[in-house]
C-alpha positions in Angstrom: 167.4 151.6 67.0 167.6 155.3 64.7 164.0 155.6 66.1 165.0 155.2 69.6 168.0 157.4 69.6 165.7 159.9 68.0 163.0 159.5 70.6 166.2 159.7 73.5 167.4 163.1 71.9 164.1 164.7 71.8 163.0 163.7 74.9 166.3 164.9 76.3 165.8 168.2 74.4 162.1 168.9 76.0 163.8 168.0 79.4 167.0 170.6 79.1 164.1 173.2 77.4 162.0 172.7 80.9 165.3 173.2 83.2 166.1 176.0 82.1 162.8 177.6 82.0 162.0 176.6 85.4 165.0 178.1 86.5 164.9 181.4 84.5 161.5 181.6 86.5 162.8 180.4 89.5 165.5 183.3 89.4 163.3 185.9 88.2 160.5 185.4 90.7 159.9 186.4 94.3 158.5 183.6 96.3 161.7 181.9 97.3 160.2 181.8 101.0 156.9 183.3 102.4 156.4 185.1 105.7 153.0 185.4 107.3 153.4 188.0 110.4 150.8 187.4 113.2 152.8 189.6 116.0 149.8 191.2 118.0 151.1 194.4 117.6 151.0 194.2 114.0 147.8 195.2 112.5 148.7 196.1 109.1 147.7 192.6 106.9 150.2 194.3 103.4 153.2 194.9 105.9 152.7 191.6 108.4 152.9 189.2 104.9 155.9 189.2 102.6 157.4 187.2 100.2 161.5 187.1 99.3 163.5 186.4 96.3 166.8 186.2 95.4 167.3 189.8 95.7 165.2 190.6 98.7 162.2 190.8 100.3 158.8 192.7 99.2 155.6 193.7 100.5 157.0 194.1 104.4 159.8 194.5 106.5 159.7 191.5 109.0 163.1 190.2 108.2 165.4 192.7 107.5 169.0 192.5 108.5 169.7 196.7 109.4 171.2 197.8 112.4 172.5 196.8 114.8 173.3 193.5 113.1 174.1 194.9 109.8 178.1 194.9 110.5 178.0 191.4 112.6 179.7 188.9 111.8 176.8 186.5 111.1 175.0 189.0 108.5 179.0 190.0 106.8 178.9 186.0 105.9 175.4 185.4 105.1 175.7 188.5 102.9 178.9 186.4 101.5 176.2 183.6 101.3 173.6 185.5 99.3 176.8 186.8 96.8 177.9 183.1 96.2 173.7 182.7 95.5 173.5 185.3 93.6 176.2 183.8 91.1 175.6 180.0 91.3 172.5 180.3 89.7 172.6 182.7 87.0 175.5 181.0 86.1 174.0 177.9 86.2 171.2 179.3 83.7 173.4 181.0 81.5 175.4 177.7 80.7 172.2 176.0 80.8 172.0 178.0 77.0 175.2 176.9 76.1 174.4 173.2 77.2 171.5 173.5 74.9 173.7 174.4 72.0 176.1 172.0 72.2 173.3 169.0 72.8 171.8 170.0 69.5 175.2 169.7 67.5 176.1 166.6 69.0 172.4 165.0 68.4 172.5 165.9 64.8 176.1 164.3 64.5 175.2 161.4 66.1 178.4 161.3 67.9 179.0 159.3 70.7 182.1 161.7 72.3 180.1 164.6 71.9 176.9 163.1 73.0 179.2 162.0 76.6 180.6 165.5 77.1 177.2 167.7 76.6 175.3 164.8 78.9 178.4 166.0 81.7 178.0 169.4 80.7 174.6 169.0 82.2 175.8 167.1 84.9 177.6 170.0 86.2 175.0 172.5 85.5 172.8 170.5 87.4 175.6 170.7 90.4 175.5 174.2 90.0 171.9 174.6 90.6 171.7 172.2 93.9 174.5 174.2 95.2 172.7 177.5 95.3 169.3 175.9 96.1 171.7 174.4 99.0 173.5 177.7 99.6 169.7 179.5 99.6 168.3 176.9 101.9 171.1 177.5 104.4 171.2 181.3 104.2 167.5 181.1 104.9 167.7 179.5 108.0 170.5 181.4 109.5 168.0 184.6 108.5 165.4 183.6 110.5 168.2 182.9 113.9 169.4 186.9 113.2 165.5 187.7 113.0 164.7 186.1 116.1 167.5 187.7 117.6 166.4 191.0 116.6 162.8 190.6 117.7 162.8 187.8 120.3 161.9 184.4 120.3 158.4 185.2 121.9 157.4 187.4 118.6 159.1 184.7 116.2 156.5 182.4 117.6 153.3 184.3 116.0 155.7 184.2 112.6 154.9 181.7 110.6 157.5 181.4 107.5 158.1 178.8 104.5 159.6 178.0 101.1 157.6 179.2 98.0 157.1 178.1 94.5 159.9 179.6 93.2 162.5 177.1 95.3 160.0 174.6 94.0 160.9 175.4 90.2 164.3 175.6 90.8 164.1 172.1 92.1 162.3 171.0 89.7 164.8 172.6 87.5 167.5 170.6 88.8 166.0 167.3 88.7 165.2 168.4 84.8 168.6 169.1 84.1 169.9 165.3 85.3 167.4 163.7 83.6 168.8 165.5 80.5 172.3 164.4 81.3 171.0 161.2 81.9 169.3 160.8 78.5 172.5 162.3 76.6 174.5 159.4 78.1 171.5 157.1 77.0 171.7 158.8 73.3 175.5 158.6 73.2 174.9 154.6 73.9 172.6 154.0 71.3 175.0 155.8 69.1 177.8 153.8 70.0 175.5 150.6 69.4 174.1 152.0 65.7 177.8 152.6 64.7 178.9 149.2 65.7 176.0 147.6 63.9 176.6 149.6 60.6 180.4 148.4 61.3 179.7 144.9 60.9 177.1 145.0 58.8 177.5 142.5 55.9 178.0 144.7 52.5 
């Protein structure tokens, strides 16, 4: 039983180590969505493909917001969107450290009530993260309805547009950070079972 409660804990450790890796590069990278523009009237192959991040778009211009939809409605709330995004997730990270800590002290003291509130500490990281991969997911497609306002549904068909790597990793990140939960509430079982065998154990 000490050697699977060992095995649980390390595994669980490797798992939290991996979310919040995944994530860090998720946040930190640039290929949230990828846009290939192939508009006839754009010849230029650097500006007609881009690739966006968290904090914006680079190598082109095809889906900006500026005039004269900067001050609508629809772009004030997505930009309220891309704020709520733009918290979420580093936040999500930054207790992702924190979650990390207090995993470690409750493995090495092998106690159950610790074990139980770092596996929800998780838990609720890991709702953090889906709600900003939600959030970005959502914000992305009400980008692309302002962008086809802007330039017309006949140009939006030659635009060809999807999700990047980087959503990947932060998905992948997510599912990480359960399975660490997961495995903490595993570890604090097998804890609770070692301290009722050494309990009743004949002296």
């Amino acid at each position: 039983m000490k050697i699977a409660f060992g095995f649980v804990v390390v595994a669980a450790g490797f798992a939290g180590i991996l979310s919040f890796s995944f994530l860090a590069l998720a946040i930190g990278s640039e290929y949230w969505y990828v846009i290939e523009d192939n508009r006839p009237n754009h010849t230029d192959i650097e500006d007609s493909n881009s690739h966006g991040g968290l904090w914006g778009v680079s190598d082109g211009k095809s889906f900006s917001t500026e005039d004269p939809f900067r001050y609508s409605e629809s772009v004030r709330h997505m930009d309220n969107m891309h704020s709520v995004i733009a918290v979420l997730l580093p936040l999500s990270l930054v207790l992702l450290v924190f979650g990390g800590i207090c995993g470690l002290v409750s493995s090495l003291a092998r106690s159950r009530v610790l074990l139980t509130g770092s596996a929800s500490y998780f838990l609720l990281c890991s709702l953090l993260t889906l709600s900003g991969v939600s959030l970005y997911i959502s914000y992305s497609q009400q980008l692309l309805v302002e962008t086809e306002k802007r330039v017309g549904a006949e140009q939006m068909a030659h635009v060809n547009t999807s999700f990047g790597w980087s959503l990947g990793m932060a998905w992948l990140s997510f599912i990480l950070e359960v399975l660490t939960g997961l495995l903490l509430l595993l570890a604090s079982r097998l804890a609770q079972i070692t301290q009722y065998q050494e309990s009743v154990a004949p002296i």
